[in-house]
VMD Tcl script that builds the backbone (N, CA, C; Angstrom):
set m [mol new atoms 390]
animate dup $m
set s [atomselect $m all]
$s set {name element resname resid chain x y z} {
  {N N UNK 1 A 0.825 -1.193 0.000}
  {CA C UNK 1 A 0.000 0.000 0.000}
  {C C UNK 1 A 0.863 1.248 0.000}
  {N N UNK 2 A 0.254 2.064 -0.603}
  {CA C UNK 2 A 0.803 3.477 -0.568}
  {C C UNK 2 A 0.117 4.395 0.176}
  {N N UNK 3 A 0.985 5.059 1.014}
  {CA C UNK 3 A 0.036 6.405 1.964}
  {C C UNK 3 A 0.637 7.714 1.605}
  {N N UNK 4 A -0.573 8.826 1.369}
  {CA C UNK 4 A 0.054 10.387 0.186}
  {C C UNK 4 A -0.651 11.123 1.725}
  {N N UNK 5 A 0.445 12.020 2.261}
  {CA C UNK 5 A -0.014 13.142 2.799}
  {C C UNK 5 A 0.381 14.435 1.901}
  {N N UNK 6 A -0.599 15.229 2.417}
  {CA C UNK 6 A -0.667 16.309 1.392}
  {C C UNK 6 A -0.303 18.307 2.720}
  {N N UNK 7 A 0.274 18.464 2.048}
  {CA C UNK 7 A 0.303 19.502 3.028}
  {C C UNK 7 A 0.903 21.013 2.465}
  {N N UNK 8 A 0.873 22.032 2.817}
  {CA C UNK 8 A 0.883 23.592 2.520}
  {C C UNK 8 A -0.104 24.092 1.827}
  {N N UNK 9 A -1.630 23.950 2.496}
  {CA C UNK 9 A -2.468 24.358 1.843}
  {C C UNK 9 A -3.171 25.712 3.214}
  {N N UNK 10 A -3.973 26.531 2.919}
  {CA C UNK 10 A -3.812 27.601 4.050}
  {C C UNK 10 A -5.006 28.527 3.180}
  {N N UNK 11 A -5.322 30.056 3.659}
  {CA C UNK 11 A -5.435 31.250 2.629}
  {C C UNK 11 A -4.678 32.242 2.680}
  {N N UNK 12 A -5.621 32.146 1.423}
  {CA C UNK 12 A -4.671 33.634 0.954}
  {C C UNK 12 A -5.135 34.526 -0.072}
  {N N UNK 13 A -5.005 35.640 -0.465}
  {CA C UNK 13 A -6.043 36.283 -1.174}
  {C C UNK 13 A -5.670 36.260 -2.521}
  {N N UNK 14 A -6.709 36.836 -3.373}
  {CA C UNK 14 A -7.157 36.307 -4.502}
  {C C UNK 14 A -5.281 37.134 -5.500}
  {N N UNK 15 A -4.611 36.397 -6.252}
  {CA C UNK 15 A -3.907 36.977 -7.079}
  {C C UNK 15 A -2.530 36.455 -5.935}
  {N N UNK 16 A -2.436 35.705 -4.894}
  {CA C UNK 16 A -1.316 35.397 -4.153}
  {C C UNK 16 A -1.131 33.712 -5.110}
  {N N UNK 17 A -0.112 33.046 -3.900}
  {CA C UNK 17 A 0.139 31.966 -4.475}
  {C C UNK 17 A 0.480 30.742 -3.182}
  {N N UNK 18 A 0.186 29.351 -3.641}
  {CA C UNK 18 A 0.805 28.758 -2.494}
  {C C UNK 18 A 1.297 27.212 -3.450}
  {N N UNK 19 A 2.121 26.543 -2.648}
  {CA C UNK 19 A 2.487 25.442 -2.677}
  {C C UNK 19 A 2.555 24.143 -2.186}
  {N N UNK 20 A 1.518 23.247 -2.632}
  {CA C UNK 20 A 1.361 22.237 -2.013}
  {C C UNK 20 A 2.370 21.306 -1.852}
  {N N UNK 21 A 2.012 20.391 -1.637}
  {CA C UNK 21 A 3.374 18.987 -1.064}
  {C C UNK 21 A 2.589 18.129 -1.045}
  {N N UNK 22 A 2.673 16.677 -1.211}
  {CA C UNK 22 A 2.118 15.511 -1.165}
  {C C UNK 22 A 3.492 14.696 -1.205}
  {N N UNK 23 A 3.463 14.180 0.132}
  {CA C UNK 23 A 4.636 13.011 0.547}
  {C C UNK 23 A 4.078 12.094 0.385}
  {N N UNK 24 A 4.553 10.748 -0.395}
  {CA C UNK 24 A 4.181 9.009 -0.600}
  {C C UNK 24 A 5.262 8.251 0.607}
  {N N UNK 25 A 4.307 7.209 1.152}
  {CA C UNK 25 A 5.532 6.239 1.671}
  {C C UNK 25 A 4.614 4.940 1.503}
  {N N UNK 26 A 5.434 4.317 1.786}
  {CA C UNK 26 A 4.683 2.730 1.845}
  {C C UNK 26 A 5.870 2.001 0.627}
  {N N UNK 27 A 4.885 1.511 -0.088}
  {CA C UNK 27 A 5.542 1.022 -1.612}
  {C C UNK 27 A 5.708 1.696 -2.716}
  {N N UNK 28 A 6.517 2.497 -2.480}
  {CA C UNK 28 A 6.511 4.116 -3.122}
  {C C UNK 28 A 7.049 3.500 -4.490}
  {N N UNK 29 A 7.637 2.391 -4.955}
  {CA C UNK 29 A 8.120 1.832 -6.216}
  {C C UNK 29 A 7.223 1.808 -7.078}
  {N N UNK 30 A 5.791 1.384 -6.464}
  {CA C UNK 30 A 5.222 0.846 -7.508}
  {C C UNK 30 A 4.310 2.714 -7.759}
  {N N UNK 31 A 4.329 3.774 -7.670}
  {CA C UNK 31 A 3.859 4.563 -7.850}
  {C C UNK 31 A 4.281 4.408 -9.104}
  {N N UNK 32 A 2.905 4.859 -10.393}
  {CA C UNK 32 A 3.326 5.361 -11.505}
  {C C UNK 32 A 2.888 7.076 -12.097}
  {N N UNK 33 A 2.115 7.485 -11.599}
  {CA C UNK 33 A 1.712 8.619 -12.187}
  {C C UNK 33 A 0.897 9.087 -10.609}
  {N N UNK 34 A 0.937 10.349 -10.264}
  {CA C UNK 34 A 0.318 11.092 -9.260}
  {C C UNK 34 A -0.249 12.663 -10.002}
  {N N UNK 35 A -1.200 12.692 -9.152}
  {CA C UNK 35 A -1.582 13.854 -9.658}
  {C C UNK 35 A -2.236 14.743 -8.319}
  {N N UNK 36 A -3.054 15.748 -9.221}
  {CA C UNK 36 A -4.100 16.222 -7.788}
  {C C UNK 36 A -5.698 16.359 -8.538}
  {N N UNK 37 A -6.671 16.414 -7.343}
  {CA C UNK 37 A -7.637 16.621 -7.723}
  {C C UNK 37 A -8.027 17.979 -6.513}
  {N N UNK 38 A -9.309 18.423 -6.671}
  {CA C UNK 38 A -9.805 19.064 -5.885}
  {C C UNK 38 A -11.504 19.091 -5.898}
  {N N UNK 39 A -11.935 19.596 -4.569}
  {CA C UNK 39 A -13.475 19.262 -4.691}
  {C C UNK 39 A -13.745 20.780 -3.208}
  {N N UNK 40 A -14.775 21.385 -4.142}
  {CA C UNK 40 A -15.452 23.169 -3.488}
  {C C UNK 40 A -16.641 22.507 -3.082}
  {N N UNK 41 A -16.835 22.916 -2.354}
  {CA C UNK 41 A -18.405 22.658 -1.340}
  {C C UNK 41 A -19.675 22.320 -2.320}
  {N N UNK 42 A -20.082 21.613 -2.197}
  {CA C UNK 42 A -21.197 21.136 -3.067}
  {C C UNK 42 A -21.223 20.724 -4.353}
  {N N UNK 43 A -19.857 20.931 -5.023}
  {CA C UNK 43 A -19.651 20.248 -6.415}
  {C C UNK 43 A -18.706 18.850 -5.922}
  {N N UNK 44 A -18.520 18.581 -7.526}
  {CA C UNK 44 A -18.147 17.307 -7.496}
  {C C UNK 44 A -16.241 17.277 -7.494}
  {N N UNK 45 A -15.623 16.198 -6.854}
  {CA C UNK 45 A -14.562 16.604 -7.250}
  {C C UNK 45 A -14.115 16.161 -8.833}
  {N N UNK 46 A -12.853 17.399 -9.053}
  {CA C UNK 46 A -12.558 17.305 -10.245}
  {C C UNK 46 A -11.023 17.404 -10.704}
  {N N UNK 47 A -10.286 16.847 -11.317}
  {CA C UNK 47 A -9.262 16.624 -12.028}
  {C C UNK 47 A -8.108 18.423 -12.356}
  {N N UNK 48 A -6.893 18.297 -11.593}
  {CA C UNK 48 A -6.240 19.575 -11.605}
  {C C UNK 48 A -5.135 19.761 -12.525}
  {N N UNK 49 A -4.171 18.484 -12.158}
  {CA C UNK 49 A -3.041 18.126 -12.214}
  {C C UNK 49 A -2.725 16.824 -12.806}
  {N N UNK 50 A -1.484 16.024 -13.363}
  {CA C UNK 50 A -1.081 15.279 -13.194}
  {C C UNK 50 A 0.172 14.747 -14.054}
  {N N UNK 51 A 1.457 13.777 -13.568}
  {CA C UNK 51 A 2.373 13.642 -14.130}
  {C C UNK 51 A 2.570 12.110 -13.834}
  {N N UNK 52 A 3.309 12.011 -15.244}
  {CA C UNK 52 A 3.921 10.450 -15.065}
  {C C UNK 52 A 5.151 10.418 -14.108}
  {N N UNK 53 A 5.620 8.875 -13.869}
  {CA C UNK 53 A 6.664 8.767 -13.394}
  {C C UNK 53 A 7.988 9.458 -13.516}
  {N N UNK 54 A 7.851 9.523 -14.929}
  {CA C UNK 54 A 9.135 10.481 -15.303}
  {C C UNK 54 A 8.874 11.748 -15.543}
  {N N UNK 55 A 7.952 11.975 -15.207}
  {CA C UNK 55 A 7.908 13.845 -15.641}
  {C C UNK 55 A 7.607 13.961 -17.208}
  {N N UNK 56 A 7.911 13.283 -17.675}
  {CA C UNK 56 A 7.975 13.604 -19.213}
  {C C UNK 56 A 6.732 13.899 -19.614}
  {N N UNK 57 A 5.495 13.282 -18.546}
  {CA C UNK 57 A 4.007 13.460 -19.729}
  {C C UNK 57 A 3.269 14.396 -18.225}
  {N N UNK 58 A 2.514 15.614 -18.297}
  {CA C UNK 58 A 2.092 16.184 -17.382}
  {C C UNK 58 A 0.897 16.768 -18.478}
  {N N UNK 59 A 0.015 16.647 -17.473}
  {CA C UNK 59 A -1.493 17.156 -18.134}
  {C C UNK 59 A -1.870 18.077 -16.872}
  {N N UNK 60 A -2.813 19.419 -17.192}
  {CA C UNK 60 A -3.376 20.360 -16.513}
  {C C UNK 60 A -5.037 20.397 -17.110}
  {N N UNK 61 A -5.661 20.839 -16.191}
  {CA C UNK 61 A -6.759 20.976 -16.560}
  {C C UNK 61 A -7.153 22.517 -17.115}
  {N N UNK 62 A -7.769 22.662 -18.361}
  {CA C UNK 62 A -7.942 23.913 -18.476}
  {C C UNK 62 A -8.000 25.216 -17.553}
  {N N UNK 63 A -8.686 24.837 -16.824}
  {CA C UNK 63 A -9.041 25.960 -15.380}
  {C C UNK 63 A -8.000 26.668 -14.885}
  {N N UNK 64 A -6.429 25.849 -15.148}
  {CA C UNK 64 A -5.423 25.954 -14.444}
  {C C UNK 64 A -4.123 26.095 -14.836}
  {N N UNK 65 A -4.377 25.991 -16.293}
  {CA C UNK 65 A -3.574 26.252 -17.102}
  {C C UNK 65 A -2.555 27.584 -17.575}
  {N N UNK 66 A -1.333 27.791 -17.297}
  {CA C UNK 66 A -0.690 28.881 -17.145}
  {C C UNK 66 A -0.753 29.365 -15.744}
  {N N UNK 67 A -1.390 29.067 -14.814}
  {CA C UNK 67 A -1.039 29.411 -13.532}
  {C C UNK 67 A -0.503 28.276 -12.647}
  {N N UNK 68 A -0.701 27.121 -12.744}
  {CA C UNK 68 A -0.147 25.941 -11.463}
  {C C UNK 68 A 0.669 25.345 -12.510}
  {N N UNK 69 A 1.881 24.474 -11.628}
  {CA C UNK 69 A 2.654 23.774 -12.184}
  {C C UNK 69 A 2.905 22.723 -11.198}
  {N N UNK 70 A 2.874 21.690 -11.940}
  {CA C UNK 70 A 2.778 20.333 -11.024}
  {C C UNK 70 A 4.359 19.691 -11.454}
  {N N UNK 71 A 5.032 18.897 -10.211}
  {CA C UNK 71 A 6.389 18.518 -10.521}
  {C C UNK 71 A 6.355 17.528 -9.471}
  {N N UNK 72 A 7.425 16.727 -9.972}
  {CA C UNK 72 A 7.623 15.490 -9.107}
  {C C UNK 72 A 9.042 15.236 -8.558}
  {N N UNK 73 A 9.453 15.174 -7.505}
  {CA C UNK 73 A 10.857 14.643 -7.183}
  {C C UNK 73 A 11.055 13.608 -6.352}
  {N N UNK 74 A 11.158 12.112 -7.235}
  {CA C UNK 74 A 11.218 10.818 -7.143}
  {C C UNK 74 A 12.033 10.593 -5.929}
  {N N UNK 75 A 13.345 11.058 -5.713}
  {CA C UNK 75 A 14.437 10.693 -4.977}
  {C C UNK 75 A 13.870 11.194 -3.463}
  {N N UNK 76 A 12.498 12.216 -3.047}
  {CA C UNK 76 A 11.906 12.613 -1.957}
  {C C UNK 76 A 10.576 11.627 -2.111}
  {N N UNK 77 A 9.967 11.259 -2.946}
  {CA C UNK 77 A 8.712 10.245 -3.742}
  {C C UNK 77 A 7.990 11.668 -2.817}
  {N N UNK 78 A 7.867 12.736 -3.692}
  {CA C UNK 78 A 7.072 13.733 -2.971}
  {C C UNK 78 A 6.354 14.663 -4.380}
  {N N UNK 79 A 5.267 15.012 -4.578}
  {CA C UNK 79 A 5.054 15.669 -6.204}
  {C C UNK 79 A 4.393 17.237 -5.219}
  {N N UNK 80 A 4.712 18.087 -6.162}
  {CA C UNK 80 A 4.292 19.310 -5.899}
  {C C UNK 80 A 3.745 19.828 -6.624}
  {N N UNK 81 A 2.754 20.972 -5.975}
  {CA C UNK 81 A 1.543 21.893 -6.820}
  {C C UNK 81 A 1.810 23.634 -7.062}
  {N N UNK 82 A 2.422 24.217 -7.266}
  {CA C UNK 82 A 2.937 25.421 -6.985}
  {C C UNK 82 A 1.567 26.199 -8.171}
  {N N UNK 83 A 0.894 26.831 -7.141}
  {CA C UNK 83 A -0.247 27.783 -7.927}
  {C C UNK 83 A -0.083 28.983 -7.490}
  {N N UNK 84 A 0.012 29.559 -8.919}
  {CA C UNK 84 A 0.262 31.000 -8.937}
  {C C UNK 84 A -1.244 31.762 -9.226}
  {N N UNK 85 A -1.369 33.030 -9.107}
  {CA C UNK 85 A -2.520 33.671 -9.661}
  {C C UNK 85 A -3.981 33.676 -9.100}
  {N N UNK 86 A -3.876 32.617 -7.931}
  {CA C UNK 86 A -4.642 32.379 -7.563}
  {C C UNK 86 A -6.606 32.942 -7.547}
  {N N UNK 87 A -7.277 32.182 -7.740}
  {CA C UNK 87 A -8.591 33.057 -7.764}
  {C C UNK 87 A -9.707 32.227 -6.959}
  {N N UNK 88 A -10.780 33.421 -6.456}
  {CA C UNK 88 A -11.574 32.668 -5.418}
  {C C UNK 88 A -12.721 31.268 -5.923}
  {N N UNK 89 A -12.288 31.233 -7.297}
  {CA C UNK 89 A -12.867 30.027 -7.727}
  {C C UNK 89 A -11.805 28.639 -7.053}
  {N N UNK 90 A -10.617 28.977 -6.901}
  {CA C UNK 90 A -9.929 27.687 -6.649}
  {C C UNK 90 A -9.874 27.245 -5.429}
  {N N UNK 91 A -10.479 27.814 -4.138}
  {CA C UNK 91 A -10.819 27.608 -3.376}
  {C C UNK 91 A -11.107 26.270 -3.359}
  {N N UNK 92 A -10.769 25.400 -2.268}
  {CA C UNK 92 A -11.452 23.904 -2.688}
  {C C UNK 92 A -10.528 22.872 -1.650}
  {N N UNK 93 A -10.852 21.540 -1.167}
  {CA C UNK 93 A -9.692 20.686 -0.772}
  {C C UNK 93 A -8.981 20.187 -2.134}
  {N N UNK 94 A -7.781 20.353 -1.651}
  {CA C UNK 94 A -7.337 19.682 -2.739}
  {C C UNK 94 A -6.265 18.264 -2.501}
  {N N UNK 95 A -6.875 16.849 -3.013}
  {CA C UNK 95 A -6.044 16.006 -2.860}
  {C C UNK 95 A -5.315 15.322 -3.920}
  {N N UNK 96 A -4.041 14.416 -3.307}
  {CA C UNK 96 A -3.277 13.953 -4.111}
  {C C UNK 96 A -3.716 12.706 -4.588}
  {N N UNK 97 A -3.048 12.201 -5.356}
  {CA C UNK 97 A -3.585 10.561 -5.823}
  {C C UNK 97 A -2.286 9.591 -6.596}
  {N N UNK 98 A -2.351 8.608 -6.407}
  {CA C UNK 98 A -1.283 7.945 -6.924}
  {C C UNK 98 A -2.057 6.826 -7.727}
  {N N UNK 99 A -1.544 6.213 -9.087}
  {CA C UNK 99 A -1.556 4.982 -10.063}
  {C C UNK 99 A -0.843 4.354 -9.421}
  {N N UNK 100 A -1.233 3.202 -9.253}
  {CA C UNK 100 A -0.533 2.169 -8.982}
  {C C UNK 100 A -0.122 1.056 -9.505}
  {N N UNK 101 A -0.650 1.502 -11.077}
  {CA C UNK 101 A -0.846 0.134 -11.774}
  {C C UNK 101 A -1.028 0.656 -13.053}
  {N N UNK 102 A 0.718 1.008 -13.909}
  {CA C UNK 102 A 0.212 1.119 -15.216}
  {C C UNK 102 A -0.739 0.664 -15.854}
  {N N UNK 103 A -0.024 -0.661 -15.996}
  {CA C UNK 103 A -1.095 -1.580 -17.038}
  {C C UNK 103 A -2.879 -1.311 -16.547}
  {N N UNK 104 A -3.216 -0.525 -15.982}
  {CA C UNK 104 A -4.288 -0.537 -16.027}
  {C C UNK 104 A -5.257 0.401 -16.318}
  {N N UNK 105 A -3.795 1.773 -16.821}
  {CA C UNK 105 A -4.362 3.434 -17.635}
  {C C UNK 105 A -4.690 2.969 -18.956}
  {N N UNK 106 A -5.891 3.307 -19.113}
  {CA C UNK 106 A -6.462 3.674 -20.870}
  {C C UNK 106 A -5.524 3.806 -21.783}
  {N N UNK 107 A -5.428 3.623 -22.696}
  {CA C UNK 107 A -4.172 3.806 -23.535}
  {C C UNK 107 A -4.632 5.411 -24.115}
  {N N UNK 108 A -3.576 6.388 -24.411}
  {CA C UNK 108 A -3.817 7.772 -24.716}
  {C C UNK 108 A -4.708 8.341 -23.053}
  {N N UNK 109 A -4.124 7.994 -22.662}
  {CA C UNK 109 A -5.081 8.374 -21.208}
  {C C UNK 109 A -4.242 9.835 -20.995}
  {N N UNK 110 A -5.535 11.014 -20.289}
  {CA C UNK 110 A -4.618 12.779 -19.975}
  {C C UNK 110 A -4.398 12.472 -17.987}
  {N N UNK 111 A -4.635 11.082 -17.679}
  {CA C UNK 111 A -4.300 10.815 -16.240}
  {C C UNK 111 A -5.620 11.982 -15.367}
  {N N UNK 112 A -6.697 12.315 -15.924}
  {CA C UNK 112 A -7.890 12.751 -15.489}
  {C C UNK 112 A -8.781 11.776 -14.724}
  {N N UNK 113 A -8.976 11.341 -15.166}
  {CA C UNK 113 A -10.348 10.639 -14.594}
  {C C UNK 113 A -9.456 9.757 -12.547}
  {N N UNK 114 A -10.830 9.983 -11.952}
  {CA C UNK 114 A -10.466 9.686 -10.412}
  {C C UNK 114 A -9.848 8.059 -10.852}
  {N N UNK 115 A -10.454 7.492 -11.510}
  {CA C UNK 115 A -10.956 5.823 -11.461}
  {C C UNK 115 A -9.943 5.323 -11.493}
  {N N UNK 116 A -8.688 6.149 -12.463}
  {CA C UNK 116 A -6.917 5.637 -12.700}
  {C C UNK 116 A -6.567 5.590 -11.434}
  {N N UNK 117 A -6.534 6.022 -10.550}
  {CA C UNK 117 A -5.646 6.520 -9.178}
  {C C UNK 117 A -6.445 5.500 -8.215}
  {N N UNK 118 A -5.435 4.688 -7.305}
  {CA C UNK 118 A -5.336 3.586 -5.976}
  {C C UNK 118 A -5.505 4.549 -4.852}
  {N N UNK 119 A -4.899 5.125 -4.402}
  {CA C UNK 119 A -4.994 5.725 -3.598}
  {C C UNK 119 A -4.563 7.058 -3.153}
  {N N UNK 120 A -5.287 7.456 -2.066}
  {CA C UNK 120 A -5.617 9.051 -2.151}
  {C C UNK 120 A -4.883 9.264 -0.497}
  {N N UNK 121 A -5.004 10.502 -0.584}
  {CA C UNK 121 A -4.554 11.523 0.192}
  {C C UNK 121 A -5.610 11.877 1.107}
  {N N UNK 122 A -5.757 12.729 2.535}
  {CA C UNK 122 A -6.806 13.035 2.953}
  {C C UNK 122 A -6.855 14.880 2.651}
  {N N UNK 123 A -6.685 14.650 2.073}
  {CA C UNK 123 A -6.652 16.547 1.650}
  {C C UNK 123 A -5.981 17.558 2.361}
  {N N UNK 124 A -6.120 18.694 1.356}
  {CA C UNK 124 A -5.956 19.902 2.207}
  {C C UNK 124 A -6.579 21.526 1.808}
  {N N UNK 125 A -6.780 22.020 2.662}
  {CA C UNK 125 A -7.789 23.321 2.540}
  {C C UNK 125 A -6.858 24.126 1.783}
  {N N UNK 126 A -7.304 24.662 0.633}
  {CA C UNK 126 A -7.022 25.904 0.262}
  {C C UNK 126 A -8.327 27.001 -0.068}
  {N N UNK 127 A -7.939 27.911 0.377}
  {CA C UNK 127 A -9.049 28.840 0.662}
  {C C UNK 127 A -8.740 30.226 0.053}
  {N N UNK 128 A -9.555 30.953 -1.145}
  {CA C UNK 128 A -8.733 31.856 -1.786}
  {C C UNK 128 A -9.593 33.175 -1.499}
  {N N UNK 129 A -9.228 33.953 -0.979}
  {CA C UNK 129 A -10.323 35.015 -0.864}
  {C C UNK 129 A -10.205 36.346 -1.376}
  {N N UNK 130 A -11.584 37.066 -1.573}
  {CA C UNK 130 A -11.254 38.235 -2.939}
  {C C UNK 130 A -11.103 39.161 -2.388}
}
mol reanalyze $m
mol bondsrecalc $m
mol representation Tube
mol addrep $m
């Protein structure tokens, strides 16, 4: 099993910036792709972030595009969220998620959908205010 804590999430006002953290331990080998999701009070959660093992393939979700940058550093098994620009729409928990099991992503998969990802993170508050 793999366990993702997630942490540096806080407020801050609208046009600031913060940086998340999501630490893996357990069987941190078999991690293949992590990402983040997030979920605002009464909607559903939804798809932010995400990168392969090697960094080489990283997908963003429109919403977020040109302001967050998601990165991974294997040798800490720790991936980071650094959001810039922030706006009171992004307000939201936001958690991490780990694949655990290539062989079992869609082929052409953008690492979106919850259903790829084993296991999760228990979140963290970010709160953006105008």
């Amino acid at each position: 099993q793999v366990q993702l804590v997630e942490s540096g999430g806080g407020l801050v006002q609208a046009g600031g910036s913060l940086r998340l953290s999501c630490a893996a331990s357990g069987r941190t080998f078999s991690i293949y792709a992590m990402g983040w999701f997030r979920q605002a009070p009464g909607k559903e959660r939804e798809f932010v972030a995400a990168v392969s093992r090697s960094g080489g393939s990283i997908y963003y979700a429109d919403s977020v595009k040109g302001r967050f940058t998601i990165s991974r550093d294997n040798a800490k098994n720790t991936v980071y969220l650094q959001m810039n620009s922030l706006k009171p729409e992004d307000t939201a928990v936001y958690y991490c998620a780990a694949n655990l099991d290539r062989q079992r992503l869609r082929a052409g998969t953008s690492l979106a959908s919850e259903y790829e990802y084993d296991s999760w993170g228990q979140g963290t508050q970010v709160t953006v205010s105008s």
